[in-house]
PDB file of N, CA, C and O in Angstrom:
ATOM      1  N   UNK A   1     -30.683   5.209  13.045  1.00  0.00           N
ATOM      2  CA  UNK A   1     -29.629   5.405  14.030  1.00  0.00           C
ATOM      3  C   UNK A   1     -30.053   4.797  15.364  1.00  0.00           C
ATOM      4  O   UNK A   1     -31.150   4.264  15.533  1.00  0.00           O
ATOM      5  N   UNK A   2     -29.096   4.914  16.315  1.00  0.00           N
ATOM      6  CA  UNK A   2     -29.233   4.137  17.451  1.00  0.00           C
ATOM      7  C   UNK A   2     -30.074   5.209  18.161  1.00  0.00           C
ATOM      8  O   UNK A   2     -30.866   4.619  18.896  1.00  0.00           O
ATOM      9  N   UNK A   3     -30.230   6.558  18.248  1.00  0.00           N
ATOM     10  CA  UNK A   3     -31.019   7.198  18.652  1.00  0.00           C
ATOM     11  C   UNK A   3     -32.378   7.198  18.330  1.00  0.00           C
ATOM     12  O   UNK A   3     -33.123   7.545  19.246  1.00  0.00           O
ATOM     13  N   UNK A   4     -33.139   6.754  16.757  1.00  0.00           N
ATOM     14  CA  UNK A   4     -34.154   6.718  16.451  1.00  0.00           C
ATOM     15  C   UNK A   4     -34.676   5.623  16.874  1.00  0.00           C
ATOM     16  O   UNK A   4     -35.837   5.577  17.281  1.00  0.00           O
ATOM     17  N   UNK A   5     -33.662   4.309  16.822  1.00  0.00           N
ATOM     18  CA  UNK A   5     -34.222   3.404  17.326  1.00  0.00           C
ATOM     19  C   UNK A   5     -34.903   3.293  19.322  1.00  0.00           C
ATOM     20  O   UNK A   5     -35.691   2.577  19.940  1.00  0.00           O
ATOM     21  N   UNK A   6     -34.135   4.293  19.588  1.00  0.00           N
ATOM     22  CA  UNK A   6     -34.114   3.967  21.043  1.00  0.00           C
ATOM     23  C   UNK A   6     -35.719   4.981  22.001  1.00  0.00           C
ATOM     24  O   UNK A   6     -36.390   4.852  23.025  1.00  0.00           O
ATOM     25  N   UNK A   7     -35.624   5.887  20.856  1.00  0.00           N
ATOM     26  CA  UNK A   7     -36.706   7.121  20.970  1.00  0.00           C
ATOM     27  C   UNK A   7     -35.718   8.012  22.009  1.00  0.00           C
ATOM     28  O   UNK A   7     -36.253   8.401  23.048  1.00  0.00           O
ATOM     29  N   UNK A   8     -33.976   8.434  21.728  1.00  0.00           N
ATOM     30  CA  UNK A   8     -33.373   9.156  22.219  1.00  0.00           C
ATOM     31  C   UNK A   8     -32.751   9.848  21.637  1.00  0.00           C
ATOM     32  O   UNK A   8     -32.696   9.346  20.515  1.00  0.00           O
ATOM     33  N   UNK A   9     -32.109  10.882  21.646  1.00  0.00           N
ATOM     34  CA  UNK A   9     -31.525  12.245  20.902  1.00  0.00           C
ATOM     35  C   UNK A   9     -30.007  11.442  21.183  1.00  0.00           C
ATOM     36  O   UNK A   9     -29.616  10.630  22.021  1.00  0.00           O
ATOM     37  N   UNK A  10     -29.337  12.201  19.901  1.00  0.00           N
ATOM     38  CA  UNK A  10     -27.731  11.555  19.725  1.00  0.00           C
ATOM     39  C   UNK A  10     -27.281  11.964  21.052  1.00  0.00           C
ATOM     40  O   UNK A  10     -26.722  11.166  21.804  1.00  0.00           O
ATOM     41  N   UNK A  11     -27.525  13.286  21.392  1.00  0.00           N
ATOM     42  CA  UNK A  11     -26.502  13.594  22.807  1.00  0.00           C
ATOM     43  C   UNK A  11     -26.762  12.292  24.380  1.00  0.00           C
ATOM     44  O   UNK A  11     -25.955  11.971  25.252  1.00  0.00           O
ATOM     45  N   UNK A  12     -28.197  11.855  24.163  1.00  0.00           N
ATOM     46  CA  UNK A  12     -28.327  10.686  24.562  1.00  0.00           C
ATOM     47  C   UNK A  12     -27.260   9.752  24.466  1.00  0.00           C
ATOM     48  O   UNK A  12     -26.557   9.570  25.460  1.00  0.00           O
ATOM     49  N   UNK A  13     -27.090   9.277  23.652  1.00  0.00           N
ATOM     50  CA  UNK A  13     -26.805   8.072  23.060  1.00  0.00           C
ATOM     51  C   UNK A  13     -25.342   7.923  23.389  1.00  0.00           C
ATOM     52  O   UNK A  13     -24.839   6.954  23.959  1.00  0.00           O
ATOM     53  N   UNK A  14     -24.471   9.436  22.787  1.00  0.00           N
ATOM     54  CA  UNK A  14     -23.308   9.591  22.890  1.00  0.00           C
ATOM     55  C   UNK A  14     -23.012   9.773  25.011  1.00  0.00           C
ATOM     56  O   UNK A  14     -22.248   9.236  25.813  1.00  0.00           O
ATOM     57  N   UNK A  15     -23.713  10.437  25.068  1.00  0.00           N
ATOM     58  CA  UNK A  15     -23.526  10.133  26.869  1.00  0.00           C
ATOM     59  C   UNK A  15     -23.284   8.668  27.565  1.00  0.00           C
ATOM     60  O   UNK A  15     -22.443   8.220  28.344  1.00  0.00           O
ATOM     61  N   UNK A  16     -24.494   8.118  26.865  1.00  0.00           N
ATOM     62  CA  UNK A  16     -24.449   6.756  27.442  1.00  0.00           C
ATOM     63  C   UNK A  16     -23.164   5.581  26.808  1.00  0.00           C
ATOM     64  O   UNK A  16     -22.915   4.680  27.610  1.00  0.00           O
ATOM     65  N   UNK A  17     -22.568   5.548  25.811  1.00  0.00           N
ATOM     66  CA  UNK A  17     -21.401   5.243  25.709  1.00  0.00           C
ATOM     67  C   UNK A  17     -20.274   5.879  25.813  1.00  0.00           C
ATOM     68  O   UNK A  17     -19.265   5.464  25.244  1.00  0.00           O
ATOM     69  N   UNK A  18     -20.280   6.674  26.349  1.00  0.00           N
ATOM     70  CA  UNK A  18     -19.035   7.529  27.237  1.00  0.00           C
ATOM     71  C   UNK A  18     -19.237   7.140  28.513  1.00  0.00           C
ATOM     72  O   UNK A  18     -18.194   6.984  29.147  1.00  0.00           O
ATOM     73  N   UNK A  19     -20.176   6.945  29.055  1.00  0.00           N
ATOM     74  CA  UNK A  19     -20.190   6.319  30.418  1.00  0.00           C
ATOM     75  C   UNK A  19     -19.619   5.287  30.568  1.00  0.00           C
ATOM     76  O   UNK A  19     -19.103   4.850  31.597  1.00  0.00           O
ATOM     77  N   UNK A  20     -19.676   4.830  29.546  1.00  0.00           N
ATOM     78  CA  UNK A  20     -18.926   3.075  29.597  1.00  0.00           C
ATOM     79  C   UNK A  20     -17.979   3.093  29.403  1.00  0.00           C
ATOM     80  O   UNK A  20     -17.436   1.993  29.502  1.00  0.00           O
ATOM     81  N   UNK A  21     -17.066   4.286  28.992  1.00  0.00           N
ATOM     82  CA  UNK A  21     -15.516   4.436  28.848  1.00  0.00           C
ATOM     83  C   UNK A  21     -15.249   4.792  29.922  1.00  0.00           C
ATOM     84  O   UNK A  21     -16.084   5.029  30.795  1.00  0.00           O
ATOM     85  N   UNK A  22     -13.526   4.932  30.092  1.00  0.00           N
ATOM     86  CA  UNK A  22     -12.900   5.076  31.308  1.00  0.00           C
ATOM     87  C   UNK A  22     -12.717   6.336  31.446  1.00  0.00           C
ATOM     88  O   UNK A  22     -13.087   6.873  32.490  1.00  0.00           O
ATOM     89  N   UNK A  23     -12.091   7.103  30.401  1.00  0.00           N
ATOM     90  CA  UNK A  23     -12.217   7.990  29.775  1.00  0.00           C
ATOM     91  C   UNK A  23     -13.553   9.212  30.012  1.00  0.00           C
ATOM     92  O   UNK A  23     -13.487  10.425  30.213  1.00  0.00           O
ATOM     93  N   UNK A  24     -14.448   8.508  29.917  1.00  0.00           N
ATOM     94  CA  UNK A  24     -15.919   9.103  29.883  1.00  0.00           C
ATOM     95  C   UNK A  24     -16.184  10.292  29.073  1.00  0.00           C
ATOM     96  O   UNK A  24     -16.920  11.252  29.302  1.00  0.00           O
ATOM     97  N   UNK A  25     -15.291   9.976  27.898  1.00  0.00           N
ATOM     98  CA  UNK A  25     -15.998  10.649  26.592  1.00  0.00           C
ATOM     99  C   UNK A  25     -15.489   9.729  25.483  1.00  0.00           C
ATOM    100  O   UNK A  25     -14.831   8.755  25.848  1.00  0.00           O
ATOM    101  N   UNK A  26     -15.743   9.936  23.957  1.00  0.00           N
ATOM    102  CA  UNK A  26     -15.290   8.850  23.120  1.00  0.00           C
ATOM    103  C   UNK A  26     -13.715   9.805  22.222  1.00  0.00           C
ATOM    104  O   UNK A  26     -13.780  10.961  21.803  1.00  0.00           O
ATOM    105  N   UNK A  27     -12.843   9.173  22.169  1.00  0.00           N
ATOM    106  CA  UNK A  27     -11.927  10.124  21.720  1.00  0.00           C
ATOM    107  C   UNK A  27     -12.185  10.095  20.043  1.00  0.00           C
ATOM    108  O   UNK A  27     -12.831   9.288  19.375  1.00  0.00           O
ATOM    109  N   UNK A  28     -11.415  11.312  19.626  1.00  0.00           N
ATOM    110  CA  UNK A  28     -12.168  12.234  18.609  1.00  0.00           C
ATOM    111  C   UNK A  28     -11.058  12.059  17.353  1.00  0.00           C
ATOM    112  O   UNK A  28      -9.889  11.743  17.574  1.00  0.00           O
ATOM    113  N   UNK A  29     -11.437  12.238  16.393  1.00  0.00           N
ATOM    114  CA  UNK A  29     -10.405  11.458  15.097  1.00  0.00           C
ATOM    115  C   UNK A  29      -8.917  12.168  15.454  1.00  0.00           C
ATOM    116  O   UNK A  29      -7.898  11.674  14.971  1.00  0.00           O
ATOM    117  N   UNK A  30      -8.854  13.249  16.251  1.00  0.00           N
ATOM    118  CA  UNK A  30      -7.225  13.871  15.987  1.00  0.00           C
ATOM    119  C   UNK A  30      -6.311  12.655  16.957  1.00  0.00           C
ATOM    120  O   UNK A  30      -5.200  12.158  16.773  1.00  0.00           O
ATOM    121  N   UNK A  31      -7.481  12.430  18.190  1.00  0.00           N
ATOM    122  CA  UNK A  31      -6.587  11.803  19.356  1.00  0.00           C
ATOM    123  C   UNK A  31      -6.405  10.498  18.279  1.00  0.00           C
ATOM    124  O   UNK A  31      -5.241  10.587  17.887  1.00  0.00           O
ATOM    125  N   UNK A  32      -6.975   9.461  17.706  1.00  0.00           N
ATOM    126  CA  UNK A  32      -6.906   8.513  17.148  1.00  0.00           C
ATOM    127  C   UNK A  32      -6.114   8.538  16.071  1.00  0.00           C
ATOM    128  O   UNK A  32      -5.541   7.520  15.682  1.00  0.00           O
ATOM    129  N   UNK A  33      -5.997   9.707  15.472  1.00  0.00           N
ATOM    130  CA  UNK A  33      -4.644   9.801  14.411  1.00  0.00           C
ATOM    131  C   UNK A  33      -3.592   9.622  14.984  1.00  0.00           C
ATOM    132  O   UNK A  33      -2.902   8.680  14.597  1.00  0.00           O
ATOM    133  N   UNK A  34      -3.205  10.306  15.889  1.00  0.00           N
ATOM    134  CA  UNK A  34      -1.585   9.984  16.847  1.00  0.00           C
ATOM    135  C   UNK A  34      -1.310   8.565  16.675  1.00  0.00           C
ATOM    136  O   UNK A  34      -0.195   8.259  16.253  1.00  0.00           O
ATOM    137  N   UNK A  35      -2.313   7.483  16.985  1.00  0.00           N
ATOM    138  CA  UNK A  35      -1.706   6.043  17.175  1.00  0.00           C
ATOM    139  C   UNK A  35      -1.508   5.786  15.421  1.00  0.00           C
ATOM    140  O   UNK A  35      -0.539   5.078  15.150  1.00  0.00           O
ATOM    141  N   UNK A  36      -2.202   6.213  14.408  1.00  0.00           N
ATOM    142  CA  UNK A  36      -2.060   5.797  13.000  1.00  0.00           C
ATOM    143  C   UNK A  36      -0.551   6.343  12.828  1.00  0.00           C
ATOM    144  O   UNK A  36       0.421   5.723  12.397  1.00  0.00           O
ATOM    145  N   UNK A  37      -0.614   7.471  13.215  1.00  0.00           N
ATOM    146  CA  UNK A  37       0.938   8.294  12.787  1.00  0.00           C
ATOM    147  C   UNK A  37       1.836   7.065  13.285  1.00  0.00           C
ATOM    148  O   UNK A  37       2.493   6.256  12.631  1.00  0.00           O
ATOM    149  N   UNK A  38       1.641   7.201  14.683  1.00  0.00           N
ATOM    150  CA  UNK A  38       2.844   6.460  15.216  1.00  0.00           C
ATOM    151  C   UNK A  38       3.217   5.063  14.484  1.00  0.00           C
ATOM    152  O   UNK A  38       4.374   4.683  14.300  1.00  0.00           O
ATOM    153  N   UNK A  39       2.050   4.360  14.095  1.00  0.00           N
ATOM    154  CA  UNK A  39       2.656   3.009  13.337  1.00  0.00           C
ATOM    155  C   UNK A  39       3.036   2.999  11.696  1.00  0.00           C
ATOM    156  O   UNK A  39       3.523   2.230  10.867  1.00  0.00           O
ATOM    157  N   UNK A  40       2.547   4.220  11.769  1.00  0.00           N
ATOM    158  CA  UNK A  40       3.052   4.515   9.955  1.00  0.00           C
ATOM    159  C   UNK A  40       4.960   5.223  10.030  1.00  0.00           C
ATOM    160  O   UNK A  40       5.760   5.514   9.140  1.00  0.00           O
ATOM    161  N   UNK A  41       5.014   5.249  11.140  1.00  0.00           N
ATOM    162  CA  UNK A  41       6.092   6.277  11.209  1.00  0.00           C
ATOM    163  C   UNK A  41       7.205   5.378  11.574  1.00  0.00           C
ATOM    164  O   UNK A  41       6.861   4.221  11.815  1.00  0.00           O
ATOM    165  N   UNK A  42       8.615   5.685  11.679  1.00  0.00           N
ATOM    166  CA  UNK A  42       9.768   4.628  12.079  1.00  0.00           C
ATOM    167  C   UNK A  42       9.623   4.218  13.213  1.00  0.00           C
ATOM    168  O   UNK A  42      10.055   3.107  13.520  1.00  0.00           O
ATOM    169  N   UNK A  43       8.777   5.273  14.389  1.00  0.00           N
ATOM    170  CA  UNK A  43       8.945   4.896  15.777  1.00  0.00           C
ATOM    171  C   UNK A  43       7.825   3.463  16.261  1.00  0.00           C
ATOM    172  O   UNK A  43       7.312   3.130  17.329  1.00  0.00           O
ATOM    173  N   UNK A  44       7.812   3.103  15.371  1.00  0.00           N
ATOM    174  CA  UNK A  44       7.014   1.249  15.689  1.00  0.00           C
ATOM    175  C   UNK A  44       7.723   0.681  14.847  1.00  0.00           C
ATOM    176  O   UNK A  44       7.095  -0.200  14.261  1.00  0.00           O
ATOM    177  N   UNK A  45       9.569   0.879  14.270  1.00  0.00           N
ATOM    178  CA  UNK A  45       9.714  -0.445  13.834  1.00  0.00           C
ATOM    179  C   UNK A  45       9.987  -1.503  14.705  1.00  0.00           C
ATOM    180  O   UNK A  45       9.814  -2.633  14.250  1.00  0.00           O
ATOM    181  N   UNK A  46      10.369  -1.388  15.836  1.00  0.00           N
ATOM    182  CA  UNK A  46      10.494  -2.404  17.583  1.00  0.00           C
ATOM    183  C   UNK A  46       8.701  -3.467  17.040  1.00  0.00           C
ATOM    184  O   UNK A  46       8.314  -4.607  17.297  1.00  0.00           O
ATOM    185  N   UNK A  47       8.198  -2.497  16.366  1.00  0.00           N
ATOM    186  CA  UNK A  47       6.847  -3.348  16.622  1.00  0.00           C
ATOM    187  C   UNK A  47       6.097  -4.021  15.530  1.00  0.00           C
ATOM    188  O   UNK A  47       5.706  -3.440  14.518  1.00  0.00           O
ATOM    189  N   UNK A  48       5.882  -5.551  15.850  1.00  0.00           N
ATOM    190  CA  UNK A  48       5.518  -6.856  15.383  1.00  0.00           C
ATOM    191  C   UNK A  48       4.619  -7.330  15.837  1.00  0.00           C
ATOM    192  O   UNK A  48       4.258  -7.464  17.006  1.00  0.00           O
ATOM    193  N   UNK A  49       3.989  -7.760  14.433  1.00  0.00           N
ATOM    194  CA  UNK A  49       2.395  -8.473  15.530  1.00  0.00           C
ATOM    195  C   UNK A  49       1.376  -7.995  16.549  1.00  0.00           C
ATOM    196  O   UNK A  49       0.608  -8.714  17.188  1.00  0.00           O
ATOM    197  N   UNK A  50       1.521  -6.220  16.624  1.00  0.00           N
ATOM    198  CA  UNK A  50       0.687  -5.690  17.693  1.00  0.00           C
ATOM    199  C   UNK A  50      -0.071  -4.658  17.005  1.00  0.00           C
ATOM    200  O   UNK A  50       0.148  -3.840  16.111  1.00  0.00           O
ATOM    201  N   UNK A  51      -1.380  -5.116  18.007  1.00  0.00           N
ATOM    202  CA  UNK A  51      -2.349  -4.104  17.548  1.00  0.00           C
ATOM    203  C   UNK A  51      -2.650  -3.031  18.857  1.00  0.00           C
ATOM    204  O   UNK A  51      -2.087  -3.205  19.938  1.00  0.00           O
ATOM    205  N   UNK A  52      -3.338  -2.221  18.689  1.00  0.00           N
ATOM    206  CA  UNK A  52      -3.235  -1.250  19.726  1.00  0.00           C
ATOM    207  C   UNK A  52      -4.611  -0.661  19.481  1.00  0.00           C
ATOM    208  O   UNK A  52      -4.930  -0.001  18.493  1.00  0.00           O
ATOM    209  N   UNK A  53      -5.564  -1.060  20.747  1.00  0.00           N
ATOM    210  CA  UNK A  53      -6.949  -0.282  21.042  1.00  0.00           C
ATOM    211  C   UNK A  53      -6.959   1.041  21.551  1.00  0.00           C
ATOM    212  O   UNK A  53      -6.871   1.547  22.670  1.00  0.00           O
ATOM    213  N   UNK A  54      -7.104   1.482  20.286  1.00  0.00           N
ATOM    214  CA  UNK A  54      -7.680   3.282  21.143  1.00  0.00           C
ATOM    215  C   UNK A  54      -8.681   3.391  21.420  1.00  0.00           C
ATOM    216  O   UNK A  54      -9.488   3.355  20.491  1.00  0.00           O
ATOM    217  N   UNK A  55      -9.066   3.530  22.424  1.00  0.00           N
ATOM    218  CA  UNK A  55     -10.988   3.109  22.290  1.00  0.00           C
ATOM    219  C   UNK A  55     -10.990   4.178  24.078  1.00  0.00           C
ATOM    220  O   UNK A  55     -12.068   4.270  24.664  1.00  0.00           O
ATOM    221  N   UNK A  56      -9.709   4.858  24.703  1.00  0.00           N
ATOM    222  CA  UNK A  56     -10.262   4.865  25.832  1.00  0.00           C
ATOM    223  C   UNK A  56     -10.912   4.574  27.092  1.00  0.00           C
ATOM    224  O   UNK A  56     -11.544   5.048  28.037  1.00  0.00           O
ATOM    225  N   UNK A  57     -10.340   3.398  26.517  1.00  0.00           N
ATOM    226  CA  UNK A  57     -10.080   2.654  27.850  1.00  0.00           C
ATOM    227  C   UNK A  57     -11.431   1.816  27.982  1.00  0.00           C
ATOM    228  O   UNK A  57     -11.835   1.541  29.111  1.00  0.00           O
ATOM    229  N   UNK A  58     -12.151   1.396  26.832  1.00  0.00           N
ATOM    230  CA  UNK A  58     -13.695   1.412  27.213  1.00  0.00           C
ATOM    231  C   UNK A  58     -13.578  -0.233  27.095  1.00  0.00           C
ATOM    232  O   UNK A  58     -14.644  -0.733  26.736  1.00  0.00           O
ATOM    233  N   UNK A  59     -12.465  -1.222  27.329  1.00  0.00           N
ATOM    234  CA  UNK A  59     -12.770  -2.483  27.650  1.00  0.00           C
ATOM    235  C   UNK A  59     -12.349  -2.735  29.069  1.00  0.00           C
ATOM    236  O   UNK A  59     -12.693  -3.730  29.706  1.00  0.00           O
ATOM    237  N   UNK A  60     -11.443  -1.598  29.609  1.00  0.00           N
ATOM    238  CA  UNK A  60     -11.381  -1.477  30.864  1.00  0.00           C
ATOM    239  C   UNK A  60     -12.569  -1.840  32.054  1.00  0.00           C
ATOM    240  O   UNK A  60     -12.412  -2.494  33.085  1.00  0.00           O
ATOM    241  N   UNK A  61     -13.469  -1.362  31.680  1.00  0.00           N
ATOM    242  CA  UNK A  61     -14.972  -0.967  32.011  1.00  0.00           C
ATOM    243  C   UNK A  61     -15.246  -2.347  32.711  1.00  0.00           C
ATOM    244  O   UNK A  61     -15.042  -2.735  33.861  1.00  0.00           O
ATOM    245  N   UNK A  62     -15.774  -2.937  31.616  1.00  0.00           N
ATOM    246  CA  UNK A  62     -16.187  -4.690  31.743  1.00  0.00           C
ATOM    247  C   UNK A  62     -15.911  -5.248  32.802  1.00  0.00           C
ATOM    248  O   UNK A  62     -16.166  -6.443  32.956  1.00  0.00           O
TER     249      UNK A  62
END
């Protein structure tokens, strides 16, 4: 893991890429289901050709 490699504990690890989100935590499988629902569901037939980053904002960052 990225923690063994680093000689840091997961809560490490997970801190330090939450910092890099906008967000400043990593969102958690329920928040990330909402966007699956939504494109499995009628309310994205308007939508073509789009993808949609849930990631929390963490290219914001950059």
């Amino acid at each position: 893991s990225l923690a063994d490699q680093n000689g840091t504990t997961y809560q490490e690890e997970y801190d330090n890429v939450a910092n890099e989100i906008a967000l400043r935590y990593i969102p958690d499988s329920e928040q990330i289901c909402g966007s699956v629902v939504f494109f499995a569901s009628d309310l994205s037939i308007a939508c073509t050709g789009t993808s949609l980053d849930v990631n929390g904002g963490h290219f914001m960052t950059f």
